[in-house]
VOTORKE-409484 format. One record per residue (C-alpha): residue number from 0; z, x negated, y negated. Coordinates in Angstrom, 2 decimals. Example, Ala and Ser with C-alpha at 12.3 -4.5 7.8 and 13.67 -1.06 7.14 Angstrom:
2
<node><num>0</num><z>7.80</z><x>-12.30</x><y>4.50</y></node>
<node><num>1</num><z>7.14</z><x>-13.67</x><y>1.06</y></node>
REM end
This chain:
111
<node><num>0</num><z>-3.12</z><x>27.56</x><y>20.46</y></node>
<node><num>1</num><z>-1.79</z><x>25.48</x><y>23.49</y></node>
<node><num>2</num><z>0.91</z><x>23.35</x><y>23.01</y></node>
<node><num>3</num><z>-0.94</z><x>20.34</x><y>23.19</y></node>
<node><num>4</num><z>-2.95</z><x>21.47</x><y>20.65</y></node>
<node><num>5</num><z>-0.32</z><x>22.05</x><y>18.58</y></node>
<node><num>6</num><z>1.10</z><x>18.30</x><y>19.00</y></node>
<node><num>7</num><z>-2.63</z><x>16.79</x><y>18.35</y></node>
<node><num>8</num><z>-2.34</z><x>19.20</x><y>15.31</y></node>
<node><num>9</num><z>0.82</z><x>17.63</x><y>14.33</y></node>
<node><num>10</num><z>-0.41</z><x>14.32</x><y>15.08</y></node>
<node><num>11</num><z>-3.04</z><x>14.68</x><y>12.68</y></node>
<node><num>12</num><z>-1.32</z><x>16.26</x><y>9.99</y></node>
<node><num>13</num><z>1.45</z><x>13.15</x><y>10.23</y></node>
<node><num>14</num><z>-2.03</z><x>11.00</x><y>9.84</y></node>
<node><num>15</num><z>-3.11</z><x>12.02</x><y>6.47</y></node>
<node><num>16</num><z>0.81</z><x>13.26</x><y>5.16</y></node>
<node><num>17</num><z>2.16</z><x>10.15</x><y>5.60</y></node>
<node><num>18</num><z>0.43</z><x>7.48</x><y>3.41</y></node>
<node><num>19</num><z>-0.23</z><x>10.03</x><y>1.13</y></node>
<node><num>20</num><z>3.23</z><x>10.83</x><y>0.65</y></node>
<node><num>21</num><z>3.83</z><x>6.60</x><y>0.53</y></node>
<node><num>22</num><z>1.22</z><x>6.08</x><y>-1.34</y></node>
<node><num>23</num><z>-1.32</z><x>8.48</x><y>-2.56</y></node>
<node><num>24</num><z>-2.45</z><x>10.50</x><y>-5.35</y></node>
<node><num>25</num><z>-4.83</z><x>12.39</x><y>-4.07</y></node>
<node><num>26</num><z>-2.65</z><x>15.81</x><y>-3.94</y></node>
<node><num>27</num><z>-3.08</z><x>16.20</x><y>-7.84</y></node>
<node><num>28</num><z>-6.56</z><x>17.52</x><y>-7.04</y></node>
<node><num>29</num><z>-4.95</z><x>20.52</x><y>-6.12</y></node>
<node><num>30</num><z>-2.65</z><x>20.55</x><y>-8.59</y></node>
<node><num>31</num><z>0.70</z><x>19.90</x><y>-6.78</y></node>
<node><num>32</num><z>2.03</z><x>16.53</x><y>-7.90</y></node>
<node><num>33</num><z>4.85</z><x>14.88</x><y>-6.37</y></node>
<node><num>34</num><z>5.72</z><x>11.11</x><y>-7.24</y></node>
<node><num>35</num><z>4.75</z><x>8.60</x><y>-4.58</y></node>
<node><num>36</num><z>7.75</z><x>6.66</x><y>-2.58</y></node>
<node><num>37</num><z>5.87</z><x>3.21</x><y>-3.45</y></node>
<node><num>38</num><z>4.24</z><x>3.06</x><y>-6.90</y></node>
<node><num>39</num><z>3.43</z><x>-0.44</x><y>-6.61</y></node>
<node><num>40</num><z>-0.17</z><x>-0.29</x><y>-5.81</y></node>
<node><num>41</num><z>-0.77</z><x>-4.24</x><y>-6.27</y></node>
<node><num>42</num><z>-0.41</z><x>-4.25</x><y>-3.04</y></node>
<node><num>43</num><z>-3.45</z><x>-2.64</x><y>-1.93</y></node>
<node><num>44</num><z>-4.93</z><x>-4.51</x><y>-4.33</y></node>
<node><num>45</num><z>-4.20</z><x>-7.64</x><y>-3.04</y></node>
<node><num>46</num><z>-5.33</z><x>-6.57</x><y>0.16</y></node>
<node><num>47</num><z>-8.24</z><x>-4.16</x><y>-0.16</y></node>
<node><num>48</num><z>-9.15</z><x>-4.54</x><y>3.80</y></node>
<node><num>49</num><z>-5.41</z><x>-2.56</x><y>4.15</y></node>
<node><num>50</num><z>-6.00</z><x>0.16</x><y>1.50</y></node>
<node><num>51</num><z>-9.61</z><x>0.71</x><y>3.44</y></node>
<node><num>52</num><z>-7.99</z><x>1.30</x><y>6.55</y></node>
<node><num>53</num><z>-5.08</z><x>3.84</x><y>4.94</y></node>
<node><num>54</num><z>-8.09</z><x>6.09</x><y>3.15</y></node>
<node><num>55</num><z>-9.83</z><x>5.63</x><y>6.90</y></node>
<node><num>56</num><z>-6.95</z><x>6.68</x><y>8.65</y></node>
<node><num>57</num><z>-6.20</z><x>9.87</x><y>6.67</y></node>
<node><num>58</num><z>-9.98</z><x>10.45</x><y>6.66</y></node>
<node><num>59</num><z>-9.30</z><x>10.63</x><y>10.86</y></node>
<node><num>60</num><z>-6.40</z><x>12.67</x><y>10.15</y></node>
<node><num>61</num><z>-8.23</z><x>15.54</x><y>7.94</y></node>
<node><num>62</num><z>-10.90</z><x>15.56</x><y>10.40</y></node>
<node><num>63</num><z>-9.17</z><x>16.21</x><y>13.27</y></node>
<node><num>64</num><z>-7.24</z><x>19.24</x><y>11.28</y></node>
<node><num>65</num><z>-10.73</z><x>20.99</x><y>10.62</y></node>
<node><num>66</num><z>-11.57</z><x>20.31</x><y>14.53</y></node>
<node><num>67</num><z>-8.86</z><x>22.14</x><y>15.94</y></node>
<node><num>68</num><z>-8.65</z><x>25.10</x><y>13.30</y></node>
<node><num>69</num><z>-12.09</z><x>25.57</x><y>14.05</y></node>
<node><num>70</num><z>-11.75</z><x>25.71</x><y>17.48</y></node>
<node><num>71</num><z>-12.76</z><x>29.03</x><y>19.14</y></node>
<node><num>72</num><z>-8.95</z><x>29.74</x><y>20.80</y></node>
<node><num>73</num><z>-6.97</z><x>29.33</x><y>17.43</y></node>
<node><num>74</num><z>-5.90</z><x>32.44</x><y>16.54</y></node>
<node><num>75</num><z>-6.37</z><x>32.38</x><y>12.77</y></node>
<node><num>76</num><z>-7.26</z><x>35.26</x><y>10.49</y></node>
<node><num>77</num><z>-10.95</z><x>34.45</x><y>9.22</y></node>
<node><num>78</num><z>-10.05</z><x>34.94</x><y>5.61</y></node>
<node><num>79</num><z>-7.64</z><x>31.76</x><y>5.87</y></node>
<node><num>80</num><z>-9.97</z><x>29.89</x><y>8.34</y></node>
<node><num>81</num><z>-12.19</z><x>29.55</x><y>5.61</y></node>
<node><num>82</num><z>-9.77</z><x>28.92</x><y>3.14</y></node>
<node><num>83</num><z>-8.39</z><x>25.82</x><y>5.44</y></node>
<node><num>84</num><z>-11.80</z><x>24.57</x><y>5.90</y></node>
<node><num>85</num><z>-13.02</z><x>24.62</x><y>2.54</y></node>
<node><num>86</num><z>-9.81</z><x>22.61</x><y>0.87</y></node>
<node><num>87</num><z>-9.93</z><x>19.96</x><y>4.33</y></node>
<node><num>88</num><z>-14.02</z><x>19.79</x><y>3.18</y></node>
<node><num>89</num><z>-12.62</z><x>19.05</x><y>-0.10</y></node>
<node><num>90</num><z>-10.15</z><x>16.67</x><y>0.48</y></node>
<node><num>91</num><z>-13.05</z><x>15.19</x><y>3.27</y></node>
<node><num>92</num><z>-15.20</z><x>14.91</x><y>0.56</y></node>
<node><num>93</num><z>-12.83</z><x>13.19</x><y>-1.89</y></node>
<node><num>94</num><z>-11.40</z><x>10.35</x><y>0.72</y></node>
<node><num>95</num><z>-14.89</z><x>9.58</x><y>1.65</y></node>
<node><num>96</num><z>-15.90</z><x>8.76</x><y>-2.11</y></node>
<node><num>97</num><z>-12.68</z><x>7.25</x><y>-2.65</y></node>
<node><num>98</num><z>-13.42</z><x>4.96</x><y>0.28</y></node>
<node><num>99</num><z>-16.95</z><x>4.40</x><y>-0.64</y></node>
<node><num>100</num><z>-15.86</z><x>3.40</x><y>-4.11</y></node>
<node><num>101</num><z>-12.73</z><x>0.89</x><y>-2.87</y></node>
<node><num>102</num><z>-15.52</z><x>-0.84</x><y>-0.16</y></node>
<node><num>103</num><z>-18.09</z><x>-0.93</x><y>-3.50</y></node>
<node><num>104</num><z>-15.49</z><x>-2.53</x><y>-5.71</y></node>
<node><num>105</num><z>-13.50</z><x>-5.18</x><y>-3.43</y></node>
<node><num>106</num><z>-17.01</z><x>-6.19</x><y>-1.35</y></node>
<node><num>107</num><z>-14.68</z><x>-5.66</x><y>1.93</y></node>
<node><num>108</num><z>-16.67</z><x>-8.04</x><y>4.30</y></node>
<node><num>109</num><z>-15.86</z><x>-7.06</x><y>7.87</y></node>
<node><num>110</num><z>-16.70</z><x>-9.76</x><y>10.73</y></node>
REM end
């Protein structure tokens, strides 16, 4: 991996690790729970437009972690390829219904 791969990889990571450490729960899936910094999550209720664009930011983030490990010049044993891709499918999967369902409940209308 070049190193500006490895910075974009980095980048991304920062993406979704960030407001998940702020703010998210979405790590118990796995089972690894850690308390969030800010617990007060009346504030993303207040302003749902803000809590959309954290879940679409880390949704950016996880995406561009499974297009660079997939990339043809990482050199990654296959056995934990796969094992990358299918937890980033399953934390894919779980922002985009978590984003689905906070644009279903808060009628987010964008101009």
């Amino acid at each position: 991996m070049s190193k500006t791969e490895k910075i974009w990889m980095w980048i991304f990571i920062a993406m979704f690790a960030v407001p998940e450490i702020l703010w998210g729960n979405l790590i118990k899936v796995f089972g690894i729970y850690f308390f969030p910094i800010y617990k007060n999550i009346q504030f993303f209720i207040d302003t749902p437009s803000l809590a959309f664009l954290v879940i679409a930011i880390e949704i950016i983030g996880v995406s561009g972690v499974f297009y660079i490990i997939n990339k043809k010049q990482v050199g990654l044993p296959l056995n934990l390829k796969y094992v990358f891709n299918i937890v980033l499918v399953i934390i894919f999967l779980v922002l985009l219904a978590s984003l689905y369902l906070s644009y279903v409940a808060t009628q987010i209308s964008f101009p």
